[in-house]
N, C-alpha and C positions, 0 to 999 in steps of 0.2 A: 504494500500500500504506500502511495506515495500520496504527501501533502504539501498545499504552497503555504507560505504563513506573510504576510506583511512582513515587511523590515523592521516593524517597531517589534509585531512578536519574534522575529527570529532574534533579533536579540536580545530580548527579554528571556526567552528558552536558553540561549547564552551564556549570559548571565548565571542564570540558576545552573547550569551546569560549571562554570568558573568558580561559583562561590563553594562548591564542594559539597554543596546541599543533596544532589542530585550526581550519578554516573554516567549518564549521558540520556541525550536530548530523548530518547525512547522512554526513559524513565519520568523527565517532566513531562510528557504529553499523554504517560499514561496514567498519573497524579493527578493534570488537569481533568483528563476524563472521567476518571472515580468520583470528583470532587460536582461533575457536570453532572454528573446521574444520582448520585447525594441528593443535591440542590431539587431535581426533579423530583425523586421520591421526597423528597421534605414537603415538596410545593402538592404536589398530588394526596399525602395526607393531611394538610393544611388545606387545600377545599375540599376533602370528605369530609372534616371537623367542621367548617364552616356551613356546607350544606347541612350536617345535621342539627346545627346550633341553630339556622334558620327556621328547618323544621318543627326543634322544640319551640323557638320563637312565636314561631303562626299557631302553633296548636296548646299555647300557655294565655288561660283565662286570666292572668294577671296583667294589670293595663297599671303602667308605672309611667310617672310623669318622668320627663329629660333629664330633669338631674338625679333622681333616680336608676335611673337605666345606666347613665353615664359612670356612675358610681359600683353601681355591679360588675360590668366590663372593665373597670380598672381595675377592681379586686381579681376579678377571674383572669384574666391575663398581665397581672403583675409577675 
């Protein structure tokens, strides 16, 4: 497999392989991609949680004025 990168990421991948963090440029881009498919399963159970949060939302008989509501969702996501 062959890839092109910009000149700002080829040296950026450079870099990281200079600084001795990394043994060669195969090693950052398969870091970067672990780190890409993370991000995506984070974000994909971050809207099932969300879809469900909305569904308890609509189907919860409790009707809480603004600053109430705002106050709850600070706590629950502090």
């Amino acid at each position: 497999m062959n890839i092109s990168l910009t000149p700002t990421l080829e040296k950026f991948v450079q870099d990281k392989v200079a600084s001795g963090l990394y043994n060669s440029v195969s090693e950052v881009i398969r870091e970067a991609l672990r780190l890409l498919a993370s991000k995506e399963g984070f974000s994909q159970e971050r809207l099932i949680q969300l879809n469900k949060d909305i569904e308890e939302g609509l189907d919860d008989s409790v009707i809480l004025d603004g600053h109430s509501a705002m106050e709850n969702l600070i706590k629950k996501y502090e």
